[in-house]
C-alpha positions as CSV (number, residue, x, y, z in Angstrom):
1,X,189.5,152.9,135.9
2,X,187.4,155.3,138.3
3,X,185.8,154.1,140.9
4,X,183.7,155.8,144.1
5,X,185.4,154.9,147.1
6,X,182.7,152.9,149.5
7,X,180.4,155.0,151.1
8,X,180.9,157.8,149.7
9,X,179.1,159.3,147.3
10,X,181.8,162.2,145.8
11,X,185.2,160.5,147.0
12,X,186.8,158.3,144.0
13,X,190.1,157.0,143.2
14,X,191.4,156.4,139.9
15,X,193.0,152.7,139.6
16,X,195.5,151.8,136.9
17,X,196.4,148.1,135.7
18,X,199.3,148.5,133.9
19,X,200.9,145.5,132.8
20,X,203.8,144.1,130.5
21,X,203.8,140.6,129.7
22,X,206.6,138.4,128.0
23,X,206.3,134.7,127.4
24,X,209.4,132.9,128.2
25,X,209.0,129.6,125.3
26,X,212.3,128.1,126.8
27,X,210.7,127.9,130.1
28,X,207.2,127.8,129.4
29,X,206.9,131.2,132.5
30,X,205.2,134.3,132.0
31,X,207.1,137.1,133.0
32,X,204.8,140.3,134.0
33,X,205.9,143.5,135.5
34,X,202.7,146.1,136.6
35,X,203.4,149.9,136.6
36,X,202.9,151.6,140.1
37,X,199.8,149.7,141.0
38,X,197.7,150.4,144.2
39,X,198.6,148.2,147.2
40,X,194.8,146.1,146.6
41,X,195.6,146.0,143.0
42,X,198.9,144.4,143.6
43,X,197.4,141.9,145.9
44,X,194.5,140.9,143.6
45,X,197.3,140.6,140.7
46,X,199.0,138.0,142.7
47,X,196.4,136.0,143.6
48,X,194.6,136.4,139.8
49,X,197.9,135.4,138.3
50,X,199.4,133.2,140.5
51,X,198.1,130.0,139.0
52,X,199.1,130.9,135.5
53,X,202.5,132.3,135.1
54,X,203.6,128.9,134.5
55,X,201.6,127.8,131.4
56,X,202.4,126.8,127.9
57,X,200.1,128.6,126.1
58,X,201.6,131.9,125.4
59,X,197.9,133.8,126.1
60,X,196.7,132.3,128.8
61,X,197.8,135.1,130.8
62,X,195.1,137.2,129.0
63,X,192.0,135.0,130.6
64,X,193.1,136.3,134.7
65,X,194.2,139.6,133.5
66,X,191.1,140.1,131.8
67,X,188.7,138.7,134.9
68,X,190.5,141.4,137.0
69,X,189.6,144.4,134.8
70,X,185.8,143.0,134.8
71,X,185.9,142.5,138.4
72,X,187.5,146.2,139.2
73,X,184.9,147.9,136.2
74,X,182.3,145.4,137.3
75,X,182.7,147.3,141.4
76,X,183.0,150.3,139.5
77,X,179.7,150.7,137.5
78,X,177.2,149.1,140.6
79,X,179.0,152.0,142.8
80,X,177.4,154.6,140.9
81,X,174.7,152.7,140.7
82,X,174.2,152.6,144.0
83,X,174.6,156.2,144.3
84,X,172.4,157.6,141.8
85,X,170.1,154.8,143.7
86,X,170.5,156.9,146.7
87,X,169.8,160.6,145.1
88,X,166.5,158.9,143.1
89,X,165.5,157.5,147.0
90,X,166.0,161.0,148.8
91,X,164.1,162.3,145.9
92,X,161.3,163.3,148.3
93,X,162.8,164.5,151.3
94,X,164.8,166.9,149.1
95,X,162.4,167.8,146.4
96,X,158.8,167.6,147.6
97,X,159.3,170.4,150.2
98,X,159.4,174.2,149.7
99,X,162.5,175.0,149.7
100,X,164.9,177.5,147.1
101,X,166.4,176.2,144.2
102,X,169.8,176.4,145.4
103,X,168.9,173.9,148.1
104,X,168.4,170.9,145.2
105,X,172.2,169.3,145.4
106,X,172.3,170.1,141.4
107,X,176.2,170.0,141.7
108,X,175.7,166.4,143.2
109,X,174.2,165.2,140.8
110,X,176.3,166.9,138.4
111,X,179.3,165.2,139.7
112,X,177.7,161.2,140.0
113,X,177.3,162.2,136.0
114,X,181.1,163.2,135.6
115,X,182.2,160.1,137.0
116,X,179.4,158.6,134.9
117,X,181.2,159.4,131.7
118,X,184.4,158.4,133.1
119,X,183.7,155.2,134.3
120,X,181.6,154.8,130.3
121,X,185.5,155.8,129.1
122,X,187.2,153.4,131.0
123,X,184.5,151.1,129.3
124,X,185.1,151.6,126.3
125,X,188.5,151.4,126.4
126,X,188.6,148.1,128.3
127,X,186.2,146.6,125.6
128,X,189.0,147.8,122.9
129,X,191.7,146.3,124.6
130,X,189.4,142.9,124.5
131,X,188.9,142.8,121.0
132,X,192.8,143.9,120.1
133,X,193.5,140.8,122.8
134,X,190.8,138.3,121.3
135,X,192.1,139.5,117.4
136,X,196.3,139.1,118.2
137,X,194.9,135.1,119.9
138,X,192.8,134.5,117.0
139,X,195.6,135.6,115.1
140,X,198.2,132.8,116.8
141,X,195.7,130.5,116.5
142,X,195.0,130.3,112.9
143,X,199.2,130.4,112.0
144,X,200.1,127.5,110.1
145,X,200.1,124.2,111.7
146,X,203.4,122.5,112.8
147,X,204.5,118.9,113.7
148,X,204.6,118.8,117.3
149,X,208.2,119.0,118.7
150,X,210.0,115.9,120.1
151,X,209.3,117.1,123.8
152,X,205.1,117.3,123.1
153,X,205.1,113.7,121.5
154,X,204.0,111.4,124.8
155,X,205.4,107.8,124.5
156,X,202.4,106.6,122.6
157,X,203.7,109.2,119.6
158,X,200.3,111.2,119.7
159,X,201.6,114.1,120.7
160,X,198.7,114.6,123.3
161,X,201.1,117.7,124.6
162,X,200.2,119.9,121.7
163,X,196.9,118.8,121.9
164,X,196.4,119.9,125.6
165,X,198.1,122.9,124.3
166,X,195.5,123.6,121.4
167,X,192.5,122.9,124.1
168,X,194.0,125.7,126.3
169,X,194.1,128.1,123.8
170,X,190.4,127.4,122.7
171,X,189.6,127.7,126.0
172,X,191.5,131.3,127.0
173,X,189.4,132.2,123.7
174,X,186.1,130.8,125.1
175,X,186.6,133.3,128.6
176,X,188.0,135.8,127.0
177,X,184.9,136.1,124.4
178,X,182.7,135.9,127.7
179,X,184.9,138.6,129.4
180,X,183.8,140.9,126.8
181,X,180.0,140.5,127.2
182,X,180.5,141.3,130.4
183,X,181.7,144.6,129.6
184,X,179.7,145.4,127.0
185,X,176.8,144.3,129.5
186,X,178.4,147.0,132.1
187,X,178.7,149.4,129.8
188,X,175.1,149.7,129.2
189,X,174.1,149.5,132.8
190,X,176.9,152.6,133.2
191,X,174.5,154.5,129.6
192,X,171.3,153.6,132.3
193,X,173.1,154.9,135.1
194,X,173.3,157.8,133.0
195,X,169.9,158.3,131.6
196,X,168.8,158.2,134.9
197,X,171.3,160.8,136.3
198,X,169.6,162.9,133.4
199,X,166.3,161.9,134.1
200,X,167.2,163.3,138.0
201,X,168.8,166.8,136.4
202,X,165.5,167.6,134.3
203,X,163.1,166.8,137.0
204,X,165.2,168.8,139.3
205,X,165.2,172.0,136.6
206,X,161.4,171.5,136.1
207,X,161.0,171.8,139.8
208,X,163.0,174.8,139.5
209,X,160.7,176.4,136.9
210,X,157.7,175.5,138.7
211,X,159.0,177.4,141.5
212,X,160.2,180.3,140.0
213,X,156.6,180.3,138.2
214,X,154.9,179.6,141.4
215,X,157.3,182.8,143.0
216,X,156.1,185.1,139.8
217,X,152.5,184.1,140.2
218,X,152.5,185.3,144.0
219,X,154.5,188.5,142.9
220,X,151.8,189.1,140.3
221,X,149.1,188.7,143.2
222,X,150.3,191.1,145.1
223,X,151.5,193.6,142.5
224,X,147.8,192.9,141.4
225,X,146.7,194.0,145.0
226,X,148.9,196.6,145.2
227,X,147.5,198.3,141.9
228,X,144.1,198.5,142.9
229,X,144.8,200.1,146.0
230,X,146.8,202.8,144.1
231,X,144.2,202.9,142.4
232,X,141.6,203.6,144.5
233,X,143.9,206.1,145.6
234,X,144.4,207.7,142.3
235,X,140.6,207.8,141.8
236,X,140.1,209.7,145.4
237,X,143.1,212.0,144.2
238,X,141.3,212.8,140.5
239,X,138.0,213.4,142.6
240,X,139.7,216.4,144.1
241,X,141.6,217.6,141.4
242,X,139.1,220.1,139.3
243,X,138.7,221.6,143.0
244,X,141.6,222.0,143.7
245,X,142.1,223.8,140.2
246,X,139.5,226.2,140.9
247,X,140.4,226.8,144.5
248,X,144.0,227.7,143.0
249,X,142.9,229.7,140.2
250,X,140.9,232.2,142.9
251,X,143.9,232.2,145.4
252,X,146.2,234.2,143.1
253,X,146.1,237.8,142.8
254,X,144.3,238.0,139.7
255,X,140.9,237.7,141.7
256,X,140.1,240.5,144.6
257,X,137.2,239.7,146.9
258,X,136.5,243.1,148.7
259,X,134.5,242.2,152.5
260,X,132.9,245.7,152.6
261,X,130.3,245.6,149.9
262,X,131.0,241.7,148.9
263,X,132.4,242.1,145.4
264,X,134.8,240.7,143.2
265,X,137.6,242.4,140.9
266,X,139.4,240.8,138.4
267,X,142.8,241.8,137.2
268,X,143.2,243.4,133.6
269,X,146.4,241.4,133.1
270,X,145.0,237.9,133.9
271,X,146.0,237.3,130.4
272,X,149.7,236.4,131.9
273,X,148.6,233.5,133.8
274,X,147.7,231.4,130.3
275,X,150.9,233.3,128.5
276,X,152.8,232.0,131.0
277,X,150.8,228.4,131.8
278,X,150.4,227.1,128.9
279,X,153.8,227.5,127.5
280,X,155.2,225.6,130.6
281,X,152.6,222.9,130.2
282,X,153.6,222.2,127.2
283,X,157.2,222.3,127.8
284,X,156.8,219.7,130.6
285,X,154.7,217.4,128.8
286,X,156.7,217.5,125.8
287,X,160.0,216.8,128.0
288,X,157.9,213.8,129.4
289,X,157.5,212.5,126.0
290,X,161.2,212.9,125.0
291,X,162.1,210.9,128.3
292,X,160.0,208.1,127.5
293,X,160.0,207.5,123.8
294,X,164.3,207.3,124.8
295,X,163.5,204.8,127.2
296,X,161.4,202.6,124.9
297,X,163.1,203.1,121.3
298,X,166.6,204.3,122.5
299,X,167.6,200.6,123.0
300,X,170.2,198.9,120.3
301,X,168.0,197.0,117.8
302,X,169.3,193.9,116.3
303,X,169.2,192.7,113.1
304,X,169.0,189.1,111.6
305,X,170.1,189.4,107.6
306,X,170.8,186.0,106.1
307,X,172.5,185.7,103.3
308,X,170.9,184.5,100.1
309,X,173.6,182.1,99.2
310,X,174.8,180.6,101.9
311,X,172.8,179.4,105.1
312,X,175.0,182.5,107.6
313,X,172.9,185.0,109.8
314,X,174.7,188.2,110.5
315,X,174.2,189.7,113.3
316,X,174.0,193.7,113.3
317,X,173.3,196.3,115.7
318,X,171.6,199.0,114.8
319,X,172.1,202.7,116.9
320,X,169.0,204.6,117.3
């Protein structure tokens, strides 16, 4: 069994109860030896079984043994109750704040739902080794009936020994049938304690995206902002552009402006500024082009075939 240790929320100890037990018929004793138990476990053994290692029914032992194990599982499930008590409580101090999403204790929580599905383990074993105990007594109980023997039969001849003994056994059966609703009812307050750890993890991962979409909305804003100043910018730039052209095209040496009678002479091999422009316009652009059509189609395409026959998908990347 797994239990939190008390107040603490991550600390836990596992707890093992261990136990052989041999009825002695001669002597009417139980004789039960537990494997390395903790020092409380010992002590509760002691005081569970001290009353009934001298018994003659030969399962009576089961009914303390039993009680303990609901007792330990029963500490064990309303500990993580109380803990995923405590992260649904501190729900708003932790959540309800702007803070980054690496601030939200997700591992926390992650662990009170490991020990969940240990202490749902333990469970579910302890419920199995209730019905294997409450099948072997049901089994001993329906054997063949036998004349009571000459030490069970009271003065009177009624043999009110054996019948003591048969209203013991109907009784271990009684509490042992009861233990088991018990755990079966602590095993589905450990699958709410669950839900409710899951409930905790998607409310925390919704938070997350609605801060990460919050955090892209405000990036969009000022990406927005910063576009329409570049594009003002862009605007002021295109207004100056065809001047700019024209104040270039008259600075070469093609054009001669003469100051003494005002004229202007053109060059008779102007013809080389478009045999040589216009070639390395092109080139440019068309090296431009290359660049980007690799940076947009150059990427591995993948390819979802499914077979005709059979319900596979291959998978298959494709080179450009």
């Amino acid at each position: 069994m797994k239990a939190l240790l008390s107040g603490h929320n991550t600390k836990y100890e596992w707890l093992k109860l261990n136990v052989f037990i041999r009825w002695d018929a001669s002597t009417k004793k139980h004789i039960v030896v537990a494997f390395d138990p903790k020092p409380h476990i010992q002590k509760l053994l002691i005081d569970h079984l001290v009353d009934t290692i001298h018994s003659e029914d030969p399962h009576s032992i089961y009914v303390p043994l039993a009680q303990l194990a609901v007792h330990l599982q029963e500490d064990a499930v309303w500990r993580i109750r109380d803990a995923v008590r405590d992260v649904e409580k501190s729900r708003t101090a932790r959540y309800d704040t702007q803070i980054y999403p690496d601030k939200l204790r997700l591992s926390h929580v992650s662990d009170l739902a490991r020990h969940t599905f240990h202490v749902s383990e333990t469970l579910d074993l302890t419920a199995q080794t209730l019905r294997s105990m409450i099948e072997y007594h049901n089994r001993f109980a329906d054997r063949p009936a036998t004349p009571p023997a000459a030490e069970d039969v009271d003065d009177d001849g009624t043999g009110s020994r054996s019948i003591r003994t048969t209203h013991q056994q109907q009784q271990a059966h009684d509490r042992l049938r009861c233990f088991q609703e018990a755990i079966q009812a602590l095993r589905l307050r450990s699958i709410a304690n669950k839900d409710r750890l899951n409930n905790e993890i998607r409310y925390s991962f919704n938070l997350i995206t609605q801060n990460i979409s919050n955090r892209s909305n405000d990036i969009h804003q000022a990406v927005k902002s910063d576009s329409s100043v570049m594009k003002t910018v862009a605007l002021a730039s295109a207004a100056f552009i065809p001047m700019t052209f024209v104040a270039t095209l008259f600075g070469t040496q093609f054009f001669l402006y003469r100051a003494d009678d005002g004229s202007w002479n053109m060059s008779d091999k102007f013809w080389i500024f478009f045999a040589t422009g216009i070639p390395f316009t092109s080139l440019v652009a068309f090296l431009s082009y290359s660049y980007h059509r690799r940076e947009v189609f150059g990427r591995p395409l993948v390819s979802l075939r499914q077979n005709r026959d059979s319900d596979c998908v291959s998978l298959k990347i494709i080179e450009p």
